[in-house]
C-alpha positions as CSV (number, residue, x, y, z in Angstrom):
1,X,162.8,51.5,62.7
2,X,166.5,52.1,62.2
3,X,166.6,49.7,59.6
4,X,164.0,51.2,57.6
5,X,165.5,54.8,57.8
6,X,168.9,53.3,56.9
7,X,167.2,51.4,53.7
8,X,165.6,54.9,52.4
9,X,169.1,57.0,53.4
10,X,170.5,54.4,51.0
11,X,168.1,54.4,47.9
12,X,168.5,58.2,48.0
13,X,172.0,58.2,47.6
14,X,172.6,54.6,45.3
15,X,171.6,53.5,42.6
16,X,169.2,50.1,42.3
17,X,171.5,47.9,41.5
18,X,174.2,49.4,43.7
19,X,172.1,49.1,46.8
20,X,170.8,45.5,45.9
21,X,174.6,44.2,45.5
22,X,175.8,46.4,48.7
23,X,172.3,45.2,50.7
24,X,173.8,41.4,50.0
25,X,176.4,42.1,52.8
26,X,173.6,41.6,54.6
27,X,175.2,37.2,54.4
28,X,178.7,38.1,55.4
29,X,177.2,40.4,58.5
30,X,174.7,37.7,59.5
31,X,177.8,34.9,58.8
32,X,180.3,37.0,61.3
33,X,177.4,37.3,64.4
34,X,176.3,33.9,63.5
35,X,179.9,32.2,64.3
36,X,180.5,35.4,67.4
37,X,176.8,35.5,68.9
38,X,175.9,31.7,68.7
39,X,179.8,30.6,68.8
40,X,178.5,28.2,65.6
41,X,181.6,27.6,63.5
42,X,182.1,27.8,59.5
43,X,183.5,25.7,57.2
44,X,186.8,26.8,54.8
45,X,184.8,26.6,52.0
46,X,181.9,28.9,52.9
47,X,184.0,31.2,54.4
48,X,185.7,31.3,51.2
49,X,182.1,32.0,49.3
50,X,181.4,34.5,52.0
51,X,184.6,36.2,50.6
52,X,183.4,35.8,47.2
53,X,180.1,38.1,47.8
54,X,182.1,40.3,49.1
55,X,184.4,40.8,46.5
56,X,181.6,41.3,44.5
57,X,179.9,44.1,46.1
58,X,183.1,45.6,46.0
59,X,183.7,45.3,42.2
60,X,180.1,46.9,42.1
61,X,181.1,49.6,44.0
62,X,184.2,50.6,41.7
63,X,183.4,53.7,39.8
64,X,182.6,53.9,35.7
65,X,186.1,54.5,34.0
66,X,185.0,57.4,32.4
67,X,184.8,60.7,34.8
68,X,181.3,62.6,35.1
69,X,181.2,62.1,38.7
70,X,182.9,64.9,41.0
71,X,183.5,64.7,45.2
72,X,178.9,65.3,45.7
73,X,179.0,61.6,44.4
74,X,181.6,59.8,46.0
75,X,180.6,61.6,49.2
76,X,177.1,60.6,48.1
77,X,177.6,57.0,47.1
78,X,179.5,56.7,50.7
79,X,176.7,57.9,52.7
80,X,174.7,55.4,50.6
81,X,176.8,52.6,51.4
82,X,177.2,53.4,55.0
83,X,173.6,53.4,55.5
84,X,173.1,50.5,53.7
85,X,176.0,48.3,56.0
86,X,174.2,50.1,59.2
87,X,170.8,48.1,57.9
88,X,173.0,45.1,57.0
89,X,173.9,45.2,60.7
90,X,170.4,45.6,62.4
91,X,169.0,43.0,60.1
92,X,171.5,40.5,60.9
93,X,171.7,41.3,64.6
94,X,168.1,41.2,64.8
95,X,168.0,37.6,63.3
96,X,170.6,36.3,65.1
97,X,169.4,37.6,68.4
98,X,166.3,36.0,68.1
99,X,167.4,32.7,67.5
100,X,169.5,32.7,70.2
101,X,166.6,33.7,72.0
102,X,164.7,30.7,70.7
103,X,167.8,28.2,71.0
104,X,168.3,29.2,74.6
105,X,165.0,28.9,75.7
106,X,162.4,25.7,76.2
107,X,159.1,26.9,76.3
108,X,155.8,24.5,75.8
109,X,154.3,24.7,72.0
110,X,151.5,27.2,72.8
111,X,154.7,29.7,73.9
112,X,156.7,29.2,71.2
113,X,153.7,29.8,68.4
114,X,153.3,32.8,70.5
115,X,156.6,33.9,70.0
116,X,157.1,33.2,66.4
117,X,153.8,35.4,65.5
């Protein structure tokens, strides 16, 4: 899936810990469709720990003081990261979609087991 290719894009270009912070985007992405897709709102405060992670995976992102990386790893750590919000996005859109799907719809029990298999 795209997902999938985007996850190993990323853990070619990041480090561990680099892609585990950056893959918790994956809140604030699934937050954002939540409230646009499903027209749920958000309270101040968990917007305000929404911002929080995010912050966070920024600070992660900041480069080591010292120097020892050149242009190859920027331009590498940003291909990481990009692939890494592209799988944030499919993962959330893919959750959210599907329980819209399951809001919307009314089937009998037998159905809906169906469905969640």
């Amino acid at each position: 899936t795209v997902q999938n290719n985007c996850l190993f894009v990323a853990m070619g270009y990041l480090e561990a810990a680099v892609f585990q912070c950056t893959y918790q985007l994956k809140t604030l992405t699934t937050a954002v469709l939540t409230v646009t897709m499903l027209g749920r709102s958000i309270a101040a405060h968990q917007w305000g720990a929404l911002v929080l992670l995010m912050a966070g995976t920024v600070l992660v992102q900041e480069p080591p003081a010292k120097g020892g990386g050149g242009a190859d790893s920027s331009a590498g750590m940003m291909v990481g990261i990009g692939a890494t919000v592209a799988a944030c996005v499919c993962s959330s859109v893919a959750s959210v979609y599907l329980e819209k799907i399951l809001i919307e719809s009314k089937p009998s029990i037998w159905v809906r087991n169906a469905q969640l298999c």
